[in-house]
OpenMM code with the backbone's topology and positions (N, CA, C; nanometers):
from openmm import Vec3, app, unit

residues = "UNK UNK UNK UNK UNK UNK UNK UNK UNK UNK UNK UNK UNK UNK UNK UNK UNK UNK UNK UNK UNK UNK UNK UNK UNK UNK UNK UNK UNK UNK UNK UNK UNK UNK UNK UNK UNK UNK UNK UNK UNK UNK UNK UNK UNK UNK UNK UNK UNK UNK UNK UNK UNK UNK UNK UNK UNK UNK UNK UNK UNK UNK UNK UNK UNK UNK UNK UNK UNK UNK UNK UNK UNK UNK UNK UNK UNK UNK UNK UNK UNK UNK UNK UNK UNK UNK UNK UNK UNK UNK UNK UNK UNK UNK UNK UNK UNK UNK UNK UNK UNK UNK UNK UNK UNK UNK UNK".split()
positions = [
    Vec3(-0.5844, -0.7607, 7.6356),
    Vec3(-0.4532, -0.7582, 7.5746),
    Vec3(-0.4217, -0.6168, 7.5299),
    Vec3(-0.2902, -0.5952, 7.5253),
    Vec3(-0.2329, -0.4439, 7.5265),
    Vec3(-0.2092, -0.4495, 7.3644),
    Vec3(-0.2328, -0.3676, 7.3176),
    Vec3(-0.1270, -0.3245, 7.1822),
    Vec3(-0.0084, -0.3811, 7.2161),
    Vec3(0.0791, -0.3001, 7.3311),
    Vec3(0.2414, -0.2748, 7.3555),
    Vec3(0.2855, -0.4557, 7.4300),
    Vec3(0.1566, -0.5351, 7.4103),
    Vec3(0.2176, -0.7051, 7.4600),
    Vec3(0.3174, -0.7190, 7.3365),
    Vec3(0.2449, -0.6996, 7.1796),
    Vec3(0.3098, -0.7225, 7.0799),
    Vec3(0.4478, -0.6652, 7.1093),
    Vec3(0.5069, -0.5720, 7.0722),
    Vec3(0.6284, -0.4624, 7.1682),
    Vec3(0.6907, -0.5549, 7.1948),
    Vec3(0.6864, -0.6060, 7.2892),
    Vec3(0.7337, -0.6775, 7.3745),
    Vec3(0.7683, -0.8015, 7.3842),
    Vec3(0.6650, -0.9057, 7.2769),
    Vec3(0.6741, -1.0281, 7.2123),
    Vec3(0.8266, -1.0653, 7.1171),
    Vec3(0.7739, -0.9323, 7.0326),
    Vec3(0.8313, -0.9504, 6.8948),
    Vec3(1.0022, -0.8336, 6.9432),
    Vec3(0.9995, -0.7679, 7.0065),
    Vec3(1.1104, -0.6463, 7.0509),
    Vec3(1.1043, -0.5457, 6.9424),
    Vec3(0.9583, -0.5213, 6.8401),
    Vec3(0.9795, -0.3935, 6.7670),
    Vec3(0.8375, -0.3620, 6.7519),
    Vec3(0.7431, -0.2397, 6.7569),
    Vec3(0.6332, -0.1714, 6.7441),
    Vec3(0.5734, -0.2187, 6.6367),
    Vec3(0.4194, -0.2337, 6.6514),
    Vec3(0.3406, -0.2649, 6.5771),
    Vec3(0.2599, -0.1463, 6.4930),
    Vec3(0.3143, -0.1124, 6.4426),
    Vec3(0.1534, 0.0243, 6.3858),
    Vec3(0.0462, -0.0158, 6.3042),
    Vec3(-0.0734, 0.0349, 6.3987),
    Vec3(-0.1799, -0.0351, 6.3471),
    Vec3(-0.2319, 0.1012, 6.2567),
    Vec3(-0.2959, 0.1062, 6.0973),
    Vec3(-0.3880, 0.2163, 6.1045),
    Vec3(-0.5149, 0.1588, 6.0747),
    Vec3(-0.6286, 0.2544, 6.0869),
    Vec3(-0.7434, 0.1914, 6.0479),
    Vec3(-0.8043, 0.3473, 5.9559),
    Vec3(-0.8929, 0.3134, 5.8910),
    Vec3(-0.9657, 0.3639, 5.7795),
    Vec3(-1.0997, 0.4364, 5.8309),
    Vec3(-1.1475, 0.5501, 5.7921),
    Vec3(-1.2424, 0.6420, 5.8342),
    Vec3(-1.3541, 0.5206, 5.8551),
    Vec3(-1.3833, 0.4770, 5.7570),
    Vec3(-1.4610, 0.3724, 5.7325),
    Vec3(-1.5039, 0.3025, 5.8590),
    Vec3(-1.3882, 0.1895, 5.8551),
    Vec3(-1.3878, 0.0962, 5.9907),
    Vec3(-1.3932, 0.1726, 6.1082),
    Vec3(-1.3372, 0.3044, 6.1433),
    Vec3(-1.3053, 0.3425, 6.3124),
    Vec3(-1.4938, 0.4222, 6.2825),
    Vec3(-1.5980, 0.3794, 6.2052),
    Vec3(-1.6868, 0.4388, 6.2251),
    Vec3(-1.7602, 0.2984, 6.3051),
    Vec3(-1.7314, 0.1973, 6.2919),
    Vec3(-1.7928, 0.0671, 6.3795),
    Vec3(-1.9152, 0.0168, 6.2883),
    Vec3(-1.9612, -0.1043, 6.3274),
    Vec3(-2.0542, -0.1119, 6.2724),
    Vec3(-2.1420, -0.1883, 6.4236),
    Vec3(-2.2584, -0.1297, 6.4615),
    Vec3(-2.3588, -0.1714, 6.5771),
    Vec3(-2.3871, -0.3338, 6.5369),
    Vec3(-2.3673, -0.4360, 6.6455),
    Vec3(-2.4078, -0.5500, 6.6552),
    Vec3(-2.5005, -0.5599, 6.7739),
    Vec3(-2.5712, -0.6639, 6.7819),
    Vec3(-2.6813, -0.6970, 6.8876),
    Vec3(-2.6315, -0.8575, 6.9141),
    Vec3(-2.6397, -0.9120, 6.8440),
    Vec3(-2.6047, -1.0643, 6.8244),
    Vec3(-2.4954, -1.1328, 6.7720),
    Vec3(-2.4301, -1.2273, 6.8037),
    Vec3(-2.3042, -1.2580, 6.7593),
    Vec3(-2.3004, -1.4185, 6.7374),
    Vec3(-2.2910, -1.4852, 6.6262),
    Vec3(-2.2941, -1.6347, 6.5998),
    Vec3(-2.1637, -1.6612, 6.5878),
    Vec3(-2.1217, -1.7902, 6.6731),
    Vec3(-1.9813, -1.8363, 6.6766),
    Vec3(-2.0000, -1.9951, 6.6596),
    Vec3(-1.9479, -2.0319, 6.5138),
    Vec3(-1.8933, -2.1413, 6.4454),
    Vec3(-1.7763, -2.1851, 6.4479),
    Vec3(-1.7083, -2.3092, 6.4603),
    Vec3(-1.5826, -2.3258, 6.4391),
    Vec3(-1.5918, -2.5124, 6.3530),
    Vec3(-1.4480, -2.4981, 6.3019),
    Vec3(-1.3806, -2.6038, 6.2474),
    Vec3(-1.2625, -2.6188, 6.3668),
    Vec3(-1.1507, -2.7580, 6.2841),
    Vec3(-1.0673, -2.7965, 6.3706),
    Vec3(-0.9339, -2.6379, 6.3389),
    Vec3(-0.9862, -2.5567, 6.2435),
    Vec3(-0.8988, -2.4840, 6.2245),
    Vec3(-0.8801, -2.3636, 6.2551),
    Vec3(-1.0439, -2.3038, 6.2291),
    Vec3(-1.0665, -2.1491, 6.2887),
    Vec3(-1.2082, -2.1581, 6.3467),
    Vec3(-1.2241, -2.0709, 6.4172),
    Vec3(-1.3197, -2.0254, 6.4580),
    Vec3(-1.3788, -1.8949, 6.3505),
    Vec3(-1.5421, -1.8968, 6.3549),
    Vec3(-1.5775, -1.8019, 6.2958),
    Vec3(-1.6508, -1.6892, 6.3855),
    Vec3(-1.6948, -1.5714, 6.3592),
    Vec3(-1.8188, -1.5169, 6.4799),
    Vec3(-1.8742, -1.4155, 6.3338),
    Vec3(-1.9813, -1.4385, 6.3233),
    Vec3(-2.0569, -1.3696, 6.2734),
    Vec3(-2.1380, -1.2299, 6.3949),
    Vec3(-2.1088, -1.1131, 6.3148),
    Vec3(-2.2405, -1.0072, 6.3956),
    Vec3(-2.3443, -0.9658, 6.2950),
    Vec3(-2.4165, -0.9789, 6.3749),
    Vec3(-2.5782, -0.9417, 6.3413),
    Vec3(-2.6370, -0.8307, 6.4032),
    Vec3(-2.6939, -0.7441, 6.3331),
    Vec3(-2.7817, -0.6145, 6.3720),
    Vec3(-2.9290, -0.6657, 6.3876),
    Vec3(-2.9830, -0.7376, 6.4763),
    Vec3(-3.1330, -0.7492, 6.4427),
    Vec3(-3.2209, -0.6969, 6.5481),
    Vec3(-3.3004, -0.6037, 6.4267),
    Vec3(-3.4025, -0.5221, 6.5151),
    Vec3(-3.5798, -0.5681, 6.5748),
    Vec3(-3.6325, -0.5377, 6.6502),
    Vec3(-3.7273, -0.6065, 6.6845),
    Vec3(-3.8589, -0.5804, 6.5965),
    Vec3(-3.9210, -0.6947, 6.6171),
    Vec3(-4.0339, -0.7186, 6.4856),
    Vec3(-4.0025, -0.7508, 6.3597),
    Vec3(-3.8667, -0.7783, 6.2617),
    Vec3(-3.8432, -0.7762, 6.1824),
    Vec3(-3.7744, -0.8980, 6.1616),
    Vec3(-3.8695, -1.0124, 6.0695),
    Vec3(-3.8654, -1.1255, 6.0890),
    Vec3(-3.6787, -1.1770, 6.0139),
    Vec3(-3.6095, -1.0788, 5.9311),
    Vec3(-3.5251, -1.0901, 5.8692),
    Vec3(-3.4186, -0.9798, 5.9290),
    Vec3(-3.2647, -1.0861, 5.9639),
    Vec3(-3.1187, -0.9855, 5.9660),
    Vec3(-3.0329, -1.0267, 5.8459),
    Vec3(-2.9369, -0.9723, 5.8751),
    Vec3(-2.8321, -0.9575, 5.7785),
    Vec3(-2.7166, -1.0026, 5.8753),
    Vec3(-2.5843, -1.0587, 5.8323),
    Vec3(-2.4723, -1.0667, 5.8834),
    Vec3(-2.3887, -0.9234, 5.8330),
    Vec3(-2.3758, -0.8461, 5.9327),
    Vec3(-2.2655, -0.7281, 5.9009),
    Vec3(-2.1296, -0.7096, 5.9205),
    Vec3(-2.1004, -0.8158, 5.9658),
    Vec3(-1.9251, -0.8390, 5.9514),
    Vec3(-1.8693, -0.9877, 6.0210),
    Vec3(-1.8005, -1.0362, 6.0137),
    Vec3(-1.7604, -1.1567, 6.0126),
    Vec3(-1.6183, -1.1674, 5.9881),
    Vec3(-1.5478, -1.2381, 6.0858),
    Vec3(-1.4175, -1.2369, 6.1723),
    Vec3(-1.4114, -1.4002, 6.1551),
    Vec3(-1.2324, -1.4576, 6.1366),
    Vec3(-1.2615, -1.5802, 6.1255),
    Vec3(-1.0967, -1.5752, 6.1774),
    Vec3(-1.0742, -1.6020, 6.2796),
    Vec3(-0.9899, -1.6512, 6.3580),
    Vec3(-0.9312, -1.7711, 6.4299),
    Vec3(-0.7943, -1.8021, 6.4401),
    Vec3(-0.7399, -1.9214, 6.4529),
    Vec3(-0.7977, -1.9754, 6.5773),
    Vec3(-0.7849, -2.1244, 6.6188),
    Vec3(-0.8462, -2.1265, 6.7540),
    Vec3(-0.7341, -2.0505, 6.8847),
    Vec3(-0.6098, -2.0438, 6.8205),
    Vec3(-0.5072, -1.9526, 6.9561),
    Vec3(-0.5850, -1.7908, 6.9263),
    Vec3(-0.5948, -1.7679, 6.8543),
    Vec3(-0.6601, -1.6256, 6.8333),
    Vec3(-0.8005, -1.6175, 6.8742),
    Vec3(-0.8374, -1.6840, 6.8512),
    Vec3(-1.0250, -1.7002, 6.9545),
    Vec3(-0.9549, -1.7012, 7.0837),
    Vec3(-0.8932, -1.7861, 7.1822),
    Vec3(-0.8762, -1.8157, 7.2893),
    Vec3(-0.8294, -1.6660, 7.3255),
    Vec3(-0.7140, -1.5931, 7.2818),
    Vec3(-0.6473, -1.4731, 7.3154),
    Vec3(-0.7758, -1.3761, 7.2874),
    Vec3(-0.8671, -1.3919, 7.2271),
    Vec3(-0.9972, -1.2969, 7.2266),
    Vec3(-1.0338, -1.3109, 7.3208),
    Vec3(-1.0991, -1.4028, 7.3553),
    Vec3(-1.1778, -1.4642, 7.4824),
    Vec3(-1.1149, -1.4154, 7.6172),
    Vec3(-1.0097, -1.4114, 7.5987),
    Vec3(-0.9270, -1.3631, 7.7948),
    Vec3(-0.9124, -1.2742, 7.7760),
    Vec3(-0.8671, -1.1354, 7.6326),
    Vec3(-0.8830, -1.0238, 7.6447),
    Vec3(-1.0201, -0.9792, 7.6828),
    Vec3(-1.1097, -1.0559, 7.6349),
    Vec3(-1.2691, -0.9471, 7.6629),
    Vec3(-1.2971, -0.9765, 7.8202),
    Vec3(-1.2240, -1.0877, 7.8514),
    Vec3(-1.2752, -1.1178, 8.0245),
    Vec3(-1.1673, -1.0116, 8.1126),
    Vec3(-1.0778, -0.9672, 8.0536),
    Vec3(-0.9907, -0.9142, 8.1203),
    Vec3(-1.0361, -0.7351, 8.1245),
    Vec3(-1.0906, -0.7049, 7.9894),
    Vec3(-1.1612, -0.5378, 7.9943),
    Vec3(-1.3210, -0.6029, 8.0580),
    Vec3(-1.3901, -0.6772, 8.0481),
    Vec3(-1.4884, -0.6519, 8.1196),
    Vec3(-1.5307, -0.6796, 8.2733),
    Vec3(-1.3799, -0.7290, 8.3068),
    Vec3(-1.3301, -0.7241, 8.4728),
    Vec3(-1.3129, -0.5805, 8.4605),
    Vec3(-1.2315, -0.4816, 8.4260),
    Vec3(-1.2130, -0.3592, 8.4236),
    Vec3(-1.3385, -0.2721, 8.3984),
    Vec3(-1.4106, -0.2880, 8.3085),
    Vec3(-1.5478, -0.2092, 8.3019),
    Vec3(-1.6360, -0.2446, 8.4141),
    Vec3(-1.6148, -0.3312, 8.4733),
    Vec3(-1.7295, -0.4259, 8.5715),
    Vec3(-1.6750, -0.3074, 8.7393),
    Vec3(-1.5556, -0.3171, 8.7273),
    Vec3(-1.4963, -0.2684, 8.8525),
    Vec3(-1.4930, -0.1235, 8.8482),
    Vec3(-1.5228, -0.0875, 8.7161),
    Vec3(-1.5397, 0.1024, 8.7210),
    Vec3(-1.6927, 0.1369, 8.6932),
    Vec3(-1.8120, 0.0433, 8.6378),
    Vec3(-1.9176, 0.0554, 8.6071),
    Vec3(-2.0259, 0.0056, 8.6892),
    Vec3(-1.9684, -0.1013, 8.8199),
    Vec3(-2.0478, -0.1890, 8.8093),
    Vec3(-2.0920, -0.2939, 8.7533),
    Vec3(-2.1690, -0.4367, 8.7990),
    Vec3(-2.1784, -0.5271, 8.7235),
    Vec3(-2.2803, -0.5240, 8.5667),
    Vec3(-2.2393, -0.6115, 8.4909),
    Vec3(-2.3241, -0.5807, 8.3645),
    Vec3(-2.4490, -0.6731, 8.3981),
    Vec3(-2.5637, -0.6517, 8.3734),
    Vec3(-2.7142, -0.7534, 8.3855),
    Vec3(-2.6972, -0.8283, 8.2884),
    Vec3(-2.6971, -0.9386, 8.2529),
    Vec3(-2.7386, -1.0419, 8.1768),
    Vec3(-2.8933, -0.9870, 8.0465),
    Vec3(-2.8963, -0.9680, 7.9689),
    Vec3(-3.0218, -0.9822, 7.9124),
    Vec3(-3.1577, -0.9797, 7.9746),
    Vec3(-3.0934, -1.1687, 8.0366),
    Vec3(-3.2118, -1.2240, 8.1096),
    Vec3(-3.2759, -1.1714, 8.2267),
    Vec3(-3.2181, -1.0808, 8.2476),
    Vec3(-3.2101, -1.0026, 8.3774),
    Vec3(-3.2642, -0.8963, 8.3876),
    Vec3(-3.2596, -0.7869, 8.2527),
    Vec3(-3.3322, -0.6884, 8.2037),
    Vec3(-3.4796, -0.7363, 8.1728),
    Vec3(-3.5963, -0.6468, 8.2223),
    Vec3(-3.7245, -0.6508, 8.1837),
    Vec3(-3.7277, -0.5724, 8.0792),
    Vec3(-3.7521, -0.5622, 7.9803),
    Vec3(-3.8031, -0.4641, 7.8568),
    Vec3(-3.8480, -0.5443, 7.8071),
    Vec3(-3.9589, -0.4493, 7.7435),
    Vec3(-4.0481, -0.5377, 7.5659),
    Vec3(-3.9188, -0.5066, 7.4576),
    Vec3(-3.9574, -0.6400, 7.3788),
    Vec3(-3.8671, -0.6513, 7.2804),
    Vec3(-3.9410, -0.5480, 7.1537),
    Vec3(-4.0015, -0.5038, 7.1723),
    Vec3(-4.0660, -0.3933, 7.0939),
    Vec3(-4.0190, -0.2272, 7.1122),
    Vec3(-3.9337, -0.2035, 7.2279),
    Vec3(-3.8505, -0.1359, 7.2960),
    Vec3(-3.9588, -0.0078, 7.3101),
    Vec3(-4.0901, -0.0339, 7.3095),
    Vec3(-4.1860, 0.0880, 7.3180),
    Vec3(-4.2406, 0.1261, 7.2017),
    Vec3(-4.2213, 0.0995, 7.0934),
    Vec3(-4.2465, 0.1445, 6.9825),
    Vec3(-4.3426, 0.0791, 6.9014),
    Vec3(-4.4111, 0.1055, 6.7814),
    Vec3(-4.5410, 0.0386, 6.7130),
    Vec3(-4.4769, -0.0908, 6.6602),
    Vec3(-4.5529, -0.2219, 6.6280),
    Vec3(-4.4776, -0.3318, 6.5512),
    Vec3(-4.4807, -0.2464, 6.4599),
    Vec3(-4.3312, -0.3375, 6.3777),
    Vec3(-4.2637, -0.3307, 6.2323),
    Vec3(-4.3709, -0.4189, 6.1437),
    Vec3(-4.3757, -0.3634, 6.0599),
    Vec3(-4.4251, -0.4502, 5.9347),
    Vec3(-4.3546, -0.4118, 5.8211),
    Vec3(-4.3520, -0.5506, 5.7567),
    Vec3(-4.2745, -0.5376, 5.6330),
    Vec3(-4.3464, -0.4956, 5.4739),
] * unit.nanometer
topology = app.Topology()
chain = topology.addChain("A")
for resn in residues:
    res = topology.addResidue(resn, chain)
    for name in ("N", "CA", "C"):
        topology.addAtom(name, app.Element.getBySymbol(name[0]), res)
């Protein structure tokens, strides 16, 4: 989905800003998706290997039309990344130690 769909929806510009803060991202690995009859939730998770404990680092709770319009935007850029990058491997597909080379963690 475009920014400029809105534009075009509504017939007047949307300005979005965002905050030093947020446009710094926060790294996810894992993503938990809950829903009710009302919203959907997705939790992200940073979890690193060996370390029997994560944290939830941000959490998004969206309508189910707003999940769905998520869902066909990300299929629609990762048709586009797929067709300029090549296909993405599945996880399951990648061989690596989940230790990524490095000594176990201990807590």
């Amino acid at each position: 989905m475009d920014i400029n769909d809105n534009e075009n929806q509504t017939g007047s510009q949307l300005n979005i800003e965002i905050s030093e803060e947020v446009a710094e991202g926060t790294y996810a690995n894992l993503a938990i998706i809950t829903h009710s009859h009302a919203e959907f939730i997705v939790d992200f998770v940073n979890v690193m290997p060996g370390t029997p404990k994560s944290k939830v680092k941000s959490r998004i709770i969206l309508t189910p039309q707003h999940a769905k319009r998520l869902m066909k935007a990300m299929a629609e850029n990762i048709q586009k990344f797929e067709a300029q990058n090549g296909p993405i491997k599945d996880l399951e597909e990648m061989a690596f130690p989940l230790t990524f080379g490095g000594p176990a963690a201990q807590a």
